[in-house]
Legacy VTK file of the C-alpha trace (Angstrom):
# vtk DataFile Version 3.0
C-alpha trace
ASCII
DATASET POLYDATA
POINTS 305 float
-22.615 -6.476 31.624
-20.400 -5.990 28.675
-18.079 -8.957 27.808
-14.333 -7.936 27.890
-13.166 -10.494 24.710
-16.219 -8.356 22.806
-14.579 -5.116 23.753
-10.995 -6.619 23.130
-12.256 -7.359 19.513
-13.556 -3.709 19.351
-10.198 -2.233 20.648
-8.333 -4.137 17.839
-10.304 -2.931 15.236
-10.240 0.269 15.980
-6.532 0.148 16.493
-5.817 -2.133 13.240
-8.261 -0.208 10.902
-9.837 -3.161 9.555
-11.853 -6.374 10.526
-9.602 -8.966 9.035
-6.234 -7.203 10.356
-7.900 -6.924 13.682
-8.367 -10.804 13.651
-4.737 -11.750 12.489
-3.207 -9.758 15.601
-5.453 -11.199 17.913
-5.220 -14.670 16.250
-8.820 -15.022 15.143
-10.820 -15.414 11.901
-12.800 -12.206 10.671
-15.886 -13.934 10.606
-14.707 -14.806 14.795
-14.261 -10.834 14.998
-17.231 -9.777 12.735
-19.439 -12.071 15.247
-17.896 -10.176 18.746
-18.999 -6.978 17.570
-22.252 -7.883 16.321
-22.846 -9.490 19.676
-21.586 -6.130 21.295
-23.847 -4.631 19.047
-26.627 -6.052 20.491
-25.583 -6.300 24.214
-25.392 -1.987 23.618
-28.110 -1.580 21.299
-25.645 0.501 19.523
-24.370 0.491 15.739
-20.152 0.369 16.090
-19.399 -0.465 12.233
-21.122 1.193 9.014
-19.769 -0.155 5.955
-17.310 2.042 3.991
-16.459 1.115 0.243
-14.851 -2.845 0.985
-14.342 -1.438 4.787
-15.825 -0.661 7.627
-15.588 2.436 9.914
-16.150 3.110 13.448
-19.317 5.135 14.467
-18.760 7.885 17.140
-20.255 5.630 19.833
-17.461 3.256 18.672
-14.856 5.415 18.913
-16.063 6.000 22.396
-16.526 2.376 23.398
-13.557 1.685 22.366
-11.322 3.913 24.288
-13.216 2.403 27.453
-12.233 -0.680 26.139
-8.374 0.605 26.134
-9.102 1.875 29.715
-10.164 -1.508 30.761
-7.526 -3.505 29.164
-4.831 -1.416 30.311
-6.457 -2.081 33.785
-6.538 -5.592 33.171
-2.915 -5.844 31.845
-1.833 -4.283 35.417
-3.733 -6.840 36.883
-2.208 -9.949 34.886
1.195 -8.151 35.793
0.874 -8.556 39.283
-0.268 -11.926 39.447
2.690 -12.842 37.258
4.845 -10.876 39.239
3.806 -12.427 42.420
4.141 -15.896 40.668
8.248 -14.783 39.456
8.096 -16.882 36.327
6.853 -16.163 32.649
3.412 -17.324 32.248
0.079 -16.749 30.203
0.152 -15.243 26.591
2.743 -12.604 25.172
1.752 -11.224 21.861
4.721 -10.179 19.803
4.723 -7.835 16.591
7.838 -7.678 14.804
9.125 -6.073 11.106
9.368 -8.586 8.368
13.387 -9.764 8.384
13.385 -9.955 12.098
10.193 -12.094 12.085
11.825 -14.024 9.803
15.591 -13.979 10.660
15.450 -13.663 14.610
11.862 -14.776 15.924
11.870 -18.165 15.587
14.964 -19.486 17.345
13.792 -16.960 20.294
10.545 -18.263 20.167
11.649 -21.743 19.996
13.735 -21.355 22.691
11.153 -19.317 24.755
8.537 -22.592 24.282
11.272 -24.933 25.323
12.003 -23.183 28.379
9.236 -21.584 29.974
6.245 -23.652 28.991
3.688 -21.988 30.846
4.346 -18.929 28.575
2.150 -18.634 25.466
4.023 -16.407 22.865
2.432 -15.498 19.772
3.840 -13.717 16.761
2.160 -11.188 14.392
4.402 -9.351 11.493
3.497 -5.447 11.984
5.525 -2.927 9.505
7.581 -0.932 11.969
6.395 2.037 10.898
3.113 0.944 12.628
4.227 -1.341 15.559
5.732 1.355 18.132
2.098 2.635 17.756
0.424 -0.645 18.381
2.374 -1.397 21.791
1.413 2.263 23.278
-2.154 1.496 22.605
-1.886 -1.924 24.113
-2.641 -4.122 21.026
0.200 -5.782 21.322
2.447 -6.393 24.690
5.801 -6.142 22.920
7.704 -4.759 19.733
10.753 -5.757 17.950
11.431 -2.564 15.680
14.027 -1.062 13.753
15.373 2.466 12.906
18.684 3.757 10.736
21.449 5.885 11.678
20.169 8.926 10.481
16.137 8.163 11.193
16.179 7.428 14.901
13.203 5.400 16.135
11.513 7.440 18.862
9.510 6.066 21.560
6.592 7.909 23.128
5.260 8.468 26.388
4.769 5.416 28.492
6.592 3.048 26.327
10.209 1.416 27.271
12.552 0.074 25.001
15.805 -1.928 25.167
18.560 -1.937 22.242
18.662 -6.032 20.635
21.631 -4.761 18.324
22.948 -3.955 14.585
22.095 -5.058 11.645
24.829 -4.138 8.953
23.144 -3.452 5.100
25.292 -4.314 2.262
24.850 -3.320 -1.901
23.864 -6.138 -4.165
24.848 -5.455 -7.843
24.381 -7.787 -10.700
27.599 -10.032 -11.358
29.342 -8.162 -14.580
28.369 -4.688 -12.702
31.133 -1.714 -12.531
31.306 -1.951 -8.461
30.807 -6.097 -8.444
34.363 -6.034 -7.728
35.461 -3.373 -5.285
36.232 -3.840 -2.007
34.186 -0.907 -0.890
32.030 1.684 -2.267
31.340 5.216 -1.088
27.859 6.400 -0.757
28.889 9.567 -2.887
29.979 6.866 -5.725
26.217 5.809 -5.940
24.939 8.358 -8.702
23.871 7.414 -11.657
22.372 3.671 -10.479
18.840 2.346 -11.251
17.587 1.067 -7.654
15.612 -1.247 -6.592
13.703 -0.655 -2.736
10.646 -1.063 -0.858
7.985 1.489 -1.489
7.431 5.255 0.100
6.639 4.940 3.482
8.369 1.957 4.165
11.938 2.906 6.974
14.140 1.648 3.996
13.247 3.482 1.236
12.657 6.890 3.263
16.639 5.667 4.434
17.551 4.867 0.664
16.060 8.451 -0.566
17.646 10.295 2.495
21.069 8.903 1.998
21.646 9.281 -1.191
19.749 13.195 -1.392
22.229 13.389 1.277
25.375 12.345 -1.150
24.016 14.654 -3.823
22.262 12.391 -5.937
18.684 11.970 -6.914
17.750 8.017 -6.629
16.480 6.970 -9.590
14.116 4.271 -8.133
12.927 1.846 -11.020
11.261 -0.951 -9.307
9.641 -1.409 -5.835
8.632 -4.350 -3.485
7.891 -5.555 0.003
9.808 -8.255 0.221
13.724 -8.180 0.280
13.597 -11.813 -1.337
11.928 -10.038 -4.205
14.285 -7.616 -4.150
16.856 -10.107 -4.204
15.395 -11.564 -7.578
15.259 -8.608 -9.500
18.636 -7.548 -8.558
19.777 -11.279 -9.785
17.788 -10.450 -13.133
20.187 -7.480 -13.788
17.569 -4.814 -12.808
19.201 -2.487 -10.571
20.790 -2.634 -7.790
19.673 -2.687 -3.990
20.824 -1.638 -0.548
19.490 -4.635 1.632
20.057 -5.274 5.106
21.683 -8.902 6.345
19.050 -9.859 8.710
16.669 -12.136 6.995
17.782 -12.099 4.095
19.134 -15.540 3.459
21.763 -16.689 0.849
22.448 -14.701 -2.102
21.361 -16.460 -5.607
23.839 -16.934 -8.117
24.504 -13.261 -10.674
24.000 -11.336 -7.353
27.098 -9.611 -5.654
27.482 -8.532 -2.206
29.893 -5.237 -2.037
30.567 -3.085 1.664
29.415 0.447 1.473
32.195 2.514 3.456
30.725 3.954 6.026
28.244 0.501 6.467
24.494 1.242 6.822
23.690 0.296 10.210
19.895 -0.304 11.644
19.167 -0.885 15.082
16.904 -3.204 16.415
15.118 -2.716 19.663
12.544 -4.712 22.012
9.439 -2.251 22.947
6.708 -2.751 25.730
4.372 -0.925 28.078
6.104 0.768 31.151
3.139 -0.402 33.126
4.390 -3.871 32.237
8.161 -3.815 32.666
7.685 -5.911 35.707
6.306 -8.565 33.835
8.691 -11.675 33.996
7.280 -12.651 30.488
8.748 -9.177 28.840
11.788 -9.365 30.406
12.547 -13.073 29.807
11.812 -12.695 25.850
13.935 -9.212 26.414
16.878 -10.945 27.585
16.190 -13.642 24.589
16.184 -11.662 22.477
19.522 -9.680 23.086
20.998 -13.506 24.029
20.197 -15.062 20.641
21.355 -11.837 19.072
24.916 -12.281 18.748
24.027 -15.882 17.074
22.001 -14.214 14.344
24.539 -11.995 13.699
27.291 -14.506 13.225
24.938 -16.206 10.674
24.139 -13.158 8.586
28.022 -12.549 8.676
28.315 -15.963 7.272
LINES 1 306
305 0 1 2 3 4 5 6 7 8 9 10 11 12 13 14 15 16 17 18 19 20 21 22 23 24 25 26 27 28 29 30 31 32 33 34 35 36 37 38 39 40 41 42 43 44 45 46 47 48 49 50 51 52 53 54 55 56 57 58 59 60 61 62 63 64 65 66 67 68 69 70 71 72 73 74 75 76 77 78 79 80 81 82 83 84 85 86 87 88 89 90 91 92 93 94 95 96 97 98 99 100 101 102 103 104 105 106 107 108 109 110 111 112 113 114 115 116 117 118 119 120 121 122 123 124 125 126 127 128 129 130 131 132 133 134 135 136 137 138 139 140 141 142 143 144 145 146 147 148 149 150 151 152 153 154 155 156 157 158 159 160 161 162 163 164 165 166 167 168 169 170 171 172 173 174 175 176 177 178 179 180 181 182 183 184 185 186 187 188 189 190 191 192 193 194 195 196 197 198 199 200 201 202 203 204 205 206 207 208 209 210 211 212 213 214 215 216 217 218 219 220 221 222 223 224 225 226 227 228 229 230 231 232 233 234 235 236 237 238 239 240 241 242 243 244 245 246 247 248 249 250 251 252 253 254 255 256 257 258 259 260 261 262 263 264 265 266 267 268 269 270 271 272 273 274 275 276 277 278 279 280 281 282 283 284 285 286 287 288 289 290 291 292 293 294 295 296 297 298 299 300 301 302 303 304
């Protein structure tokens, strides 16, 4: 009989596209992950991974395995559903992905809060890029999302996947102290011409916003420097670099030489709680749902502050 943790581990990878980010969502070590499939391996008699460069890639009997193993998860999720259901309290484990800021900004005090009152719940957190998390929750690698789109990229949602609006994050423009705009009140996006930015890299929702925006205004960014991290961001804007459109949410108190100046209209990105409509009776997703939109207005303050 095959062993449903070694087709779990088979599921992830497959979904994750590597061994070690396969372990991190499920909360493993590779070597943990490396061992399930070589057990599967030889409970099938069947190679899954061939090595690929510093990878590994599925073989087609993988591939195959591994959408039974979605099947029977998905089957097993409706069974842990009911039970909970039936029970009318959040229990057993809830695994969360969530962008960067918000798993920074607005996870912990919901988790936190979550632990304190609904111990029987076990919550657990893995940072996803959004661009990749609405995909993980329809294929059941994760049970629910906290994503983000921008007012002129909506976020869509596909087929068989719910989602529930947390609320807005407002983006500002840092500019060195000494800059032109460091002392307006507000700047129009068609004022923006001209500037050396400073943004995440292609591919990421920001800078396809950033590039949009301003293409939009009539202006070609000139995009000088690029990193994940909005703290890094931060830094370089504070070394007189360029300047940055960076949203409030996570980002945490501005250093000293950086300027905060309103863009008229503001930036807006929404944030939004995902999950499985097969499990929207779950009283774990909709007590971390409500959570989330509770603590919301809290976060918000802050990041206002």
């Amino acid at each position: 009989m095959l062993d449903l943790q070694r087709l779990r581990a088979l599921h992830a990878v497959s979904v994750h596209g590597t061994v070690g980010a396969a372990a991190g969502a499920l909360g493993y070590t590779p070597s943990a992950v490396s061992q399930q499939i070589a057990k599967l391996e030889r409970e099938t008699r069947t190679v899954l991974l061939e090595r690929e460069g510093r990878g590994v890639r599925l073989t087609a009997e993988a591939r195959q395995l591994a959408e039974t193993a979605r099947e029977l998860l998905a089957i097993v999720e409706r069974a842990e559903t009911e039970l909970e259901e039936r029970r009318g309290r959040p229990a057993g484990r809830l695994t969360i992905a969530a962008f960067a800021s918000a798993a920074r900004g607005l996870l912990p005090g919901v988790l936190a809060r979550l632990a304190r009152e609904h111990p029987a719940l076990d919550a657990r957190l893995t940072e996803v890029d959004p661009h990749l998390s609405v995909g993980l929750v329809a294929q059941g690698a994760v049970d629910l999302v906290v994503a983000h789109d921008w007012d002129i990229a909506p976020l869509p949602a596909p087929a068989g996947v719910e989602q529930a609006v947390i609320g807005d994050d407002l983006c500002d423009l840092l500019v060195p102290e000494g800059h032109p705009l460091a002392g307006r009140a507000a700047v129009r996006r068609e004022e923006l011409g001209g500037e050396r930015w400073i943004c995440q890299p292609p591919g990421r929702v920001c800078h396809d916003w950033l590039v949009r925006t301003l293409r939009a205004a009539g202006h070609e960014p000139d995009i000088v420097h690029q990193a994940d991290e909005n703290p890094t961001l931060v830094a370089l804007v504070a070394a007189g670099l360029g300047v940055a459109l960076i949203p409030r949410l996570g980002r945490g108190p501005l250093p000293p030489g950086v300027v905060e100046v309103p863009l008229d209209p503001m930036p807006v990105r929404r944030l939004y709680a995902l999950w499985r409509t097969g499990a929207a009776g779950r009283p774990a997703i909709a007590e971390t749902v409500r959570t989330l939109r509770a603590h919301w207005p809290e976060v918000a303050a802050r990041t206002r502050g």
